[in-house]
C-alpha positions as CSV (number, residue, x, y, z in Angstrom):
1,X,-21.8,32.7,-55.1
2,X,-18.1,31.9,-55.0
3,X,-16.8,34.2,-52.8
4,X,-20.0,33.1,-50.6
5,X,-18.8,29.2,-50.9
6,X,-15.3,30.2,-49.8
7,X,-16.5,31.6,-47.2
8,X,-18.5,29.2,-45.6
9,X,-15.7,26.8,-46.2
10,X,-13.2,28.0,-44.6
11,X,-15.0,29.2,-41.4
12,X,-16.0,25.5,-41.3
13,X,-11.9,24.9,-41.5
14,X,-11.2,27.3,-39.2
15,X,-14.4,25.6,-36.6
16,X,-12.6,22.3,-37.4
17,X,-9.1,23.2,-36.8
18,X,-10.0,24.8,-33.0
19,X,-12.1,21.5,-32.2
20,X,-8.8,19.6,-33.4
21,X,-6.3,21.8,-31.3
22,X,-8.1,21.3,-27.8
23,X,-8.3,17.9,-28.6
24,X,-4.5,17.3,-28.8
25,X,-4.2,20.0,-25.6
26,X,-6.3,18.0,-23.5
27,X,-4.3,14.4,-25.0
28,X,-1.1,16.5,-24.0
29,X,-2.4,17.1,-20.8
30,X,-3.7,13.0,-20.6
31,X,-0.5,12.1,-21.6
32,X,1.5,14.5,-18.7
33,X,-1.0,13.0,-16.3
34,X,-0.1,9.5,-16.9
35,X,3.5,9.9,-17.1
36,X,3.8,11.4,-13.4
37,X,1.4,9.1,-12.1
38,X,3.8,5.9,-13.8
39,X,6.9,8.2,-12.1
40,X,5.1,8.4,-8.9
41,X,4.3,4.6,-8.8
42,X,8.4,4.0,-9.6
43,X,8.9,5.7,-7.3
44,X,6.7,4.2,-4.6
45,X,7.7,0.7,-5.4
46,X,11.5,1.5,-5.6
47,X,11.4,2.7,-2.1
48,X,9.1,-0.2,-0.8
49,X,11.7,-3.0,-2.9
50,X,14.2,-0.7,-0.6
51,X,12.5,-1.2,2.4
52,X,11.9,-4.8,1.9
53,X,15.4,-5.6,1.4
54,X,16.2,-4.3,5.0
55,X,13.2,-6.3,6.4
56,X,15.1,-9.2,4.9
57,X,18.7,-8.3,6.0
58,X,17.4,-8.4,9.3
59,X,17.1,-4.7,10.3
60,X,14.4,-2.4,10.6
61,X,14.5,1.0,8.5
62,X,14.2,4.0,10.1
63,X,11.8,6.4,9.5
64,X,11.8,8.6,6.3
65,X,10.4,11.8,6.3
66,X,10.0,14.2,3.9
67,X,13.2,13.1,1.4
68,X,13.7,13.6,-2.7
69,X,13.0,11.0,-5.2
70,X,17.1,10.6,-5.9
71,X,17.2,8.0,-8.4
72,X,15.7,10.2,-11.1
73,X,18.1,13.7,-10.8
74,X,15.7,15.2,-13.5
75,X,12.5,14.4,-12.0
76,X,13.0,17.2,-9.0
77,X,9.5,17.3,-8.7
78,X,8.7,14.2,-6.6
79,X,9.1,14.0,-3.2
80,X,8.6,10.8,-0.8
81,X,7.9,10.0,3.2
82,X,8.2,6.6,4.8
83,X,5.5,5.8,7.8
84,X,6.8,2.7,9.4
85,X,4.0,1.2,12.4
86,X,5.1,-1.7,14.5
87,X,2.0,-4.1,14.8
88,X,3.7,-7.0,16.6
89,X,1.3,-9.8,18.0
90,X,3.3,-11.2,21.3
91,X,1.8,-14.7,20.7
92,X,1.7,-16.4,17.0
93,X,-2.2,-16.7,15.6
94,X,-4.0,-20.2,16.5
95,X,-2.9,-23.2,14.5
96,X,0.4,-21.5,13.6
97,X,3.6,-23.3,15.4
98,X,6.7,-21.3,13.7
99,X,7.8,-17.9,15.2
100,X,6.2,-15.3,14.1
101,X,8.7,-11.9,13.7
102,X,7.9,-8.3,14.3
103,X,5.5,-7.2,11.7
104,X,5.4,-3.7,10.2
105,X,2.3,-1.8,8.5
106,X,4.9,0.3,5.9
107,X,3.0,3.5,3.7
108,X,5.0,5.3,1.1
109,X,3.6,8.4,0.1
110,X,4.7,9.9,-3.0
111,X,4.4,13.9,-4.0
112,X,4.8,16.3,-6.9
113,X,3.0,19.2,-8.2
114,X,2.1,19.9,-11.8
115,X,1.1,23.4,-12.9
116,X,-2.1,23.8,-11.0
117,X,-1.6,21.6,-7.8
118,X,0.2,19.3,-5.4
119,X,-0.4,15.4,-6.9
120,X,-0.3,12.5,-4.1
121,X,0.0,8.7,-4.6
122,X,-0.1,6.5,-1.6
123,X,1.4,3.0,-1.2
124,X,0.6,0.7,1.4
125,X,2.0,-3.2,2.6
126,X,3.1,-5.1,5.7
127,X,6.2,-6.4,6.3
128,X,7.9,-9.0,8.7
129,X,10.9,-8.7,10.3
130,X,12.2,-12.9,11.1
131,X,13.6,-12.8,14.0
132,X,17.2,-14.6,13.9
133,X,17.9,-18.7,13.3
């Protein structure tokens, strides 16, 4: 009956120790997951803070296409592209009596690929453009 017991109890380890090895693989793969998606969203906001700064010096960005995410030399995974729209209204809305500058719809979209597929994360916002004085 020993031998029997011993058995028994260690295919019940061995049952046990699989069902607690795919449950730190898929945490591993949670935790990759969340990492690129919190490098993604630096990303995105980085290059919208960047973009907002020219809005406020005054000059309009140009257009980025298809560029690396520089500020992060190991992270050679994520690429960005800027989509600037000018959405200018002529004549300021009703009840408004300050000039109203050129306004911008401004979407950052931010790539990278993990081991089975291209990721994307897509950041949207308007911006104005004061004209002078």
């Amino acid at each position: 009956m020993t031998l029997v017991e011993v058995l028994i109890a260690s295919a019940i380890l061995v049952f046990g120790m699989a069902g607690v090895l795919s449950i730190l693989a898929a945490a591993q793969r949670t935790h990759q997951r969340a990492r690129d998606e919190t490098l993604a969203t630096l990303v995105g906001t980085s290059v919208l803070a960047e973009l907002r700064s020219e809005f406020a010096r005054g000059r309009v960005p140009r257009e980025i296409g298809d560029r690396l995410a520089e500020e992060w030399p190991d992270e050679t995974r994520f690429r960005y592209a800027v989509k600037l729209v000018n959405q200018t209204r002529r004549k300021p809305p009703p009840g408004l009596n300050f000039p109203v500058g050129e306004e911008y719809y401004v979407e950052v979209k931010v790539f990278w690929s993990d081991a089975r597929d291209e990721k994307l994360a897509v950041f949207r916002s308007v911006m104005f453009l004061r004209p002078p004085g």
